[in-house]
C-alpha positions in Angstrom: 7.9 -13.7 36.6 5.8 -10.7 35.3 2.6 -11.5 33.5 3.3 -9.8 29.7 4.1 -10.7 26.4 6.9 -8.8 24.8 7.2 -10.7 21.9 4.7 -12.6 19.4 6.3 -14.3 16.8 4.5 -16.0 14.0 6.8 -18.4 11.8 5.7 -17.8 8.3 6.6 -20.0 4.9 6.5 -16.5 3.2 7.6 -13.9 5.5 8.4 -11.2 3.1 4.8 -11.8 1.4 3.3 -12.0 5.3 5.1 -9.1 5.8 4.0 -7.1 2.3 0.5 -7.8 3.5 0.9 -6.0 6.9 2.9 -3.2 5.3 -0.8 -2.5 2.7 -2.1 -2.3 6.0 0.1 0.7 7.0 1.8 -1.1 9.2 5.5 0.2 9.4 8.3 -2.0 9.8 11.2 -1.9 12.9 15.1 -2.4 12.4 14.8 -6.5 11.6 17.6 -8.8 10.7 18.4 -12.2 9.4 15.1 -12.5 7.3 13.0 -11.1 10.6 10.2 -8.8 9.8 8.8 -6.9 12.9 6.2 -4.6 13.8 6.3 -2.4 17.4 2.9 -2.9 18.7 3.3 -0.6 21.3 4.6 -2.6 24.3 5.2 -5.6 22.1 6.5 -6.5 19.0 5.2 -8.9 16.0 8.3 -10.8 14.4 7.1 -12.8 11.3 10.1 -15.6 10.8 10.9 -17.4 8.2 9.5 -21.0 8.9 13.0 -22.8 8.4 14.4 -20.6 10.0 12.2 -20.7 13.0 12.4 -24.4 13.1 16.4 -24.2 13.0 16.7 -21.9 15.6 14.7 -23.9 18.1 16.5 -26.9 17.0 13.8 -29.0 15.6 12.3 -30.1 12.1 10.2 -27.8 10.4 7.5 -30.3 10.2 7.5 -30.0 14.2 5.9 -26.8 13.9 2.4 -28.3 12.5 -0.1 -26.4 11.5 -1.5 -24.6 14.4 -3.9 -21.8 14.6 -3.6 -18.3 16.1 -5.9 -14.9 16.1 -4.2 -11.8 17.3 -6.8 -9.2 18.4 -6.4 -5.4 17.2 -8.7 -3.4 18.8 -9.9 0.1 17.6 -11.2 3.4 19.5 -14.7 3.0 18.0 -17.3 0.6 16.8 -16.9 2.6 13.1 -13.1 1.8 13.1 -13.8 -1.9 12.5 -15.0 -1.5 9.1 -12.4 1.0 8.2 -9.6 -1.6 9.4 -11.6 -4.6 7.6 -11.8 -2.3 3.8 -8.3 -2.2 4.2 -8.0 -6.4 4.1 -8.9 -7.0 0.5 -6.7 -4.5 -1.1 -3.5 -5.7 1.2 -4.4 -9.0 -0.1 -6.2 -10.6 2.4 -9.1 -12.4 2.8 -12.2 -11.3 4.7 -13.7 -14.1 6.8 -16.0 -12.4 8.6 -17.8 -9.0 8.2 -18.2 -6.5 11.4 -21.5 -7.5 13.7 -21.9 -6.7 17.0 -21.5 -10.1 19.7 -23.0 -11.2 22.5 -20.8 -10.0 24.7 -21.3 -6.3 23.9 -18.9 -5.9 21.4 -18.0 -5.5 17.4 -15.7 -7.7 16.0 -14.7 -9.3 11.9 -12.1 -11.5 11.2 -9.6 -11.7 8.6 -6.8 -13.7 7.4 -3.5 -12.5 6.1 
């Protein structure tokens, strides 16, 4: 088997608001069907699925699914691009949870939450 990840798929209990948010980001959307929004991320793709539906289509309850946590990393050409990506979070409707600073390891890094 080859060591990739083609496809990330987030099950959401409001894809098409999940998926508003990523469009304010200028984020443009692929061909998706049956209330699947997806995103090419060059050499993968993003799929934000309906919760229910996620839960029906692997064949267990939706409560199954719990409540888990998840970051997905999107990293920029330079250290400046960081803010630029985080001033875009508010205005898409997100929330910032942590401003840009530089970490240990030598690098420069916020978070945010959709």
């Amino acid at each position: 088997m080859e060591q990739r990840v083609s496809l990330i798929t987030l099950g959401a209990r409001d894809a098409e608001g999940l998926g508003a948010f990523y469009d304010a980001l200028g984020w443009r959307r692929v061909k998706s069907e049956d209330g699947v929004i997806a995103y090419d991320l060059i050499g993968q793709t993003l799929g934000l699925y309906p919760l229910d539906k996620l839960a029906e289509d692997i064949g267990v309850p939706v409560e199954a699914l719990g409540h888990g946590a998840a970051t997905l990393g999107c990293n920029v050409r330079n250290k400046e691009d960081v803010a630029v990506v985080l001033d875009r979070v508010k205005p898409a409707g997100g929330k910032l949870l942590k401003p840009a600073e530089d970490v240990f390891w030598g690098g420069h890094h916020g978070y945010f939450s959709d």
